[in-house]
C-alpha positions as a Markdown table, in Angstrom:
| # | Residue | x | y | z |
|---|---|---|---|---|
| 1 | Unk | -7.4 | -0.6 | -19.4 |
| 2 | Unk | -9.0 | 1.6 | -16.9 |
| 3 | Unk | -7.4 | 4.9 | -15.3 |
| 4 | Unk | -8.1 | 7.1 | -12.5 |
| 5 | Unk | -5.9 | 10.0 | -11.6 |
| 6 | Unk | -5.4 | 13.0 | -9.4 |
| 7 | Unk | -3.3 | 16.0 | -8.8 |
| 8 | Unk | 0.6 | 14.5 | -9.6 |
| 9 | Unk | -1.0 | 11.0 | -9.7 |
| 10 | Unk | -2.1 | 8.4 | -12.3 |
| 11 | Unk | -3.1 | 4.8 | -12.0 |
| 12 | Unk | -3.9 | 1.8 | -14.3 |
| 13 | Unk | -5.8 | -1.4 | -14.0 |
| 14 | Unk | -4.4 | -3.1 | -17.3 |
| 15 | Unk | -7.0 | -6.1 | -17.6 |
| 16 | Unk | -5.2 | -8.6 | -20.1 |
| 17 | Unk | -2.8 | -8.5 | -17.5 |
| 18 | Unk | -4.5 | -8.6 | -14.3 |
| 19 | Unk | -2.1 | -6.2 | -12.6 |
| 20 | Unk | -2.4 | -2.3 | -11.2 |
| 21 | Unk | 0.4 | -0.3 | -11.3 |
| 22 | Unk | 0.5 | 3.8 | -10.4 |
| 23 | Unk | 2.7 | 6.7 | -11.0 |
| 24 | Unk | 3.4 | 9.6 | -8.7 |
| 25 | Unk | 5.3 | 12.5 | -10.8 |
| 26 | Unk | 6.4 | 16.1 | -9.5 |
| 27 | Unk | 8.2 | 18.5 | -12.0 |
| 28 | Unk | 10.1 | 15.8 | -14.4 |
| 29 | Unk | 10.6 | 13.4 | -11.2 |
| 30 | Unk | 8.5 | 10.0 | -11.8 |
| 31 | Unk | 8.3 | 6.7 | -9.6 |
| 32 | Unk | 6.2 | 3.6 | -11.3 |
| 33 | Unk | 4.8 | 1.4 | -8.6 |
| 34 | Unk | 2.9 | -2.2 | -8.8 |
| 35 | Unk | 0.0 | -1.3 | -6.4 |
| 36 | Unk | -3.1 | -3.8 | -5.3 |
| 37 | Unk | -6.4 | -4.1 | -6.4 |
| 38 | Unk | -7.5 | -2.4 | -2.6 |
| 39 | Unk | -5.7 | 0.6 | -3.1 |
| 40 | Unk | -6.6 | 1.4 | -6.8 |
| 41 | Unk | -10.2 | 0.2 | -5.7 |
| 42 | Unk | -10.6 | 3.4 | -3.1 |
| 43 | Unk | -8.3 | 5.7 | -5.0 |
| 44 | Unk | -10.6 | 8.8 | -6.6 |
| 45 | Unk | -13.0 | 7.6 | -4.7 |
| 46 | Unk | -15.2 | 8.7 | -1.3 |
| 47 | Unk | -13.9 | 5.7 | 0.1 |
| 48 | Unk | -10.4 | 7.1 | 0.3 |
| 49 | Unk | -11.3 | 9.6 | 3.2 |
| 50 | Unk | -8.4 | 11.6 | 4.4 |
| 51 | Unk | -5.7 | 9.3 | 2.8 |
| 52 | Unk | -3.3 | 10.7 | 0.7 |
| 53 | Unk | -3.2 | 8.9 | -2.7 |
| 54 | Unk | 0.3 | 9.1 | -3.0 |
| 55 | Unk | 0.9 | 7.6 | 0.4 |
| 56 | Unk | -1.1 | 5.0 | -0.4 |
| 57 | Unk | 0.3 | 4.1 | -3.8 |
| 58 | Unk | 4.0 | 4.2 | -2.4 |
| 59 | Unk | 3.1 | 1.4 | -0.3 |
| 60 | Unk | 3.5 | -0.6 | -3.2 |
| 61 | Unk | 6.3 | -2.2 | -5.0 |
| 62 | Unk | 8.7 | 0.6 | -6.8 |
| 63 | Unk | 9.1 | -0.6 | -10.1 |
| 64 | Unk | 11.0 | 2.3 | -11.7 |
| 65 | Unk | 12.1 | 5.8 | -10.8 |
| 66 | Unk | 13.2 | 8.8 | -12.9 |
| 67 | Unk | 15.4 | 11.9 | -10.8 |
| 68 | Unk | 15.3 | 15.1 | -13.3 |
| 69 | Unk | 16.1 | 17.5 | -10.3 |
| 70 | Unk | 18.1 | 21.2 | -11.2 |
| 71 | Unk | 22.1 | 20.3 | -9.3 |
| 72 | Unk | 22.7 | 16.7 | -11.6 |
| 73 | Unk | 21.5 | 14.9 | -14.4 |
| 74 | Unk | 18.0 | 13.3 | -14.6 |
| 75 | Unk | 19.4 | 9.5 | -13.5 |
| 76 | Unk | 16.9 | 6.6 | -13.6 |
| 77 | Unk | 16.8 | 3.3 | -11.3 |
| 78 | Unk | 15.5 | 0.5 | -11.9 |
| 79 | Unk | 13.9 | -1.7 | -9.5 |
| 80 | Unk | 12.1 | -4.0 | -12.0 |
| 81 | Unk | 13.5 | -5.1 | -15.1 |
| 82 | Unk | 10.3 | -5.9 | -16.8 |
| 83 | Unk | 8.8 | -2.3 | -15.2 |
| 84 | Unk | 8.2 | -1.4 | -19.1 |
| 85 | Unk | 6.1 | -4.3 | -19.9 |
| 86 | Unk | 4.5 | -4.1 | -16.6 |
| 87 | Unk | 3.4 | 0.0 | -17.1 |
| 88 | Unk | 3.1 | -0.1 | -21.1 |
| 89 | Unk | 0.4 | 2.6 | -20.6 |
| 90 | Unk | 2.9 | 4.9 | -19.5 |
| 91 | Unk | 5.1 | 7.5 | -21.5 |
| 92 | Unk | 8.4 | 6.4 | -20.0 |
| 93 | Unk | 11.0 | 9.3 | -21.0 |
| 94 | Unk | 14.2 | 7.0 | -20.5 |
| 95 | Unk | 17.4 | 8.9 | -19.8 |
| 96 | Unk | 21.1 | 8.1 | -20.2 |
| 97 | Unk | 22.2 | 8.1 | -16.4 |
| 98 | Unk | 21.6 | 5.0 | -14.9 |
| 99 | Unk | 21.8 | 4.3 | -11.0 |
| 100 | Unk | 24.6 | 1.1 | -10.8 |
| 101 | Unk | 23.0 | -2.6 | -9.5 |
| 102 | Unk | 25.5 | -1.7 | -6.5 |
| 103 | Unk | 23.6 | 1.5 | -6.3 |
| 104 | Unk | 20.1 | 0.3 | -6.4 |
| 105 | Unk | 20.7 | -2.3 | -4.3 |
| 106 | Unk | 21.7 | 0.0 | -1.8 |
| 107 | Unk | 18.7 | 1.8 | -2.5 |
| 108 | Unk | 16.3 | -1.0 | -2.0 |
| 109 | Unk | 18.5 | -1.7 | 1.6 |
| 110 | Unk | 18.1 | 1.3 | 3.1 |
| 111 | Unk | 14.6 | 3.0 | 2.1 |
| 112 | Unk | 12.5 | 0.0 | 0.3 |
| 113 | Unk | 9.2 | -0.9 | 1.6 |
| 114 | Unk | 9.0 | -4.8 | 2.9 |
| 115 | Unk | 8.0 | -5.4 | -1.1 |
| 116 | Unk | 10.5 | -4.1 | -2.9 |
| 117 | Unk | 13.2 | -5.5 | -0.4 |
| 118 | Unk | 11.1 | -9.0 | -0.7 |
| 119 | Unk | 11.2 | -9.1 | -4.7 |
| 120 | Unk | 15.0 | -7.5 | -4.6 |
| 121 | Unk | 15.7 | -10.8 | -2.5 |
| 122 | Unk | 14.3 | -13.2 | -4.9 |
| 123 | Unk | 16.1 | -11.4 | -7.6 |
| 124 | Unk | 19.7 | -11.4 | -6.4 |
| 125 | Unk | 18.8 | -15.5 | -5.7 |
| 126 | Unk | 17.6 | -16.3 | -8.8 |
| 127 | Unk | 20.8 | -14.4 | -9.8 |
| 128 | Unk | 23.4 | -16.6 | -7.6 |
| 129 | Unk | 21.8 | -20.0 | -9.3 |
């Protein structure tokens, strides 16, 4: 596997199974994102110019997303069921609170990226068969 990171960033380029995937993490919050080989290719790198790394990785698919703010209990969503096996490099803290499939599909709705909303699609089909 090979890593870059940054300041509240980390990336991965698991070889075996040909897939990138980043996280973005602020004081216990955490999202998990499948990202292309393009943006981990320029991340850390002089290539990247002014971009900001997390802008860049949040353009790609949310897998998995982790709330531990100070008014509520930490509450996890889950945008990929497989978002384990996908980021097995990472140190996923689990919690018990768990956003509802109404919730998260709400979620995916209103503020998913065209990706998420494409592979939440293809879910809740494969679902109705």
């Amino acid at each position: 596997m090979q890593f870059k990171k940054g300041l509240g960033w980390k990336a991965c380029y698991d070889e075996e199974k040909g897939i990138y995937t980043a996280r973005i993490s602020w004081r216990g919050d955490a999202s998990y994102y499948e990202i292309d080989a393009e943006v981990f290719n320029r991340l850390d790198t002089p290539e990247i110019g002014g971009a900001d790394p997390e802008e860049m990785i949040r353009k790609g698919r949310l897998l998995y997303e982790k709330s531990d703010s100070s008014i509520g209990p930490a509450t996890e969503t889950v945008f990929d069921d497989n978002f384990a096996e996908l980021c097995s490099w990472a140190e996923i803290r689990r919690c018990d609170h768990k956003s509802s499939s109404e919730m998260t599909d709400l979620n995916v709705r209103l503020w998913g990226n065209e990706k998420n909303k494409e592979h939440w699609k293809q879910n809740q089909e494969k679902k109705g068969s």
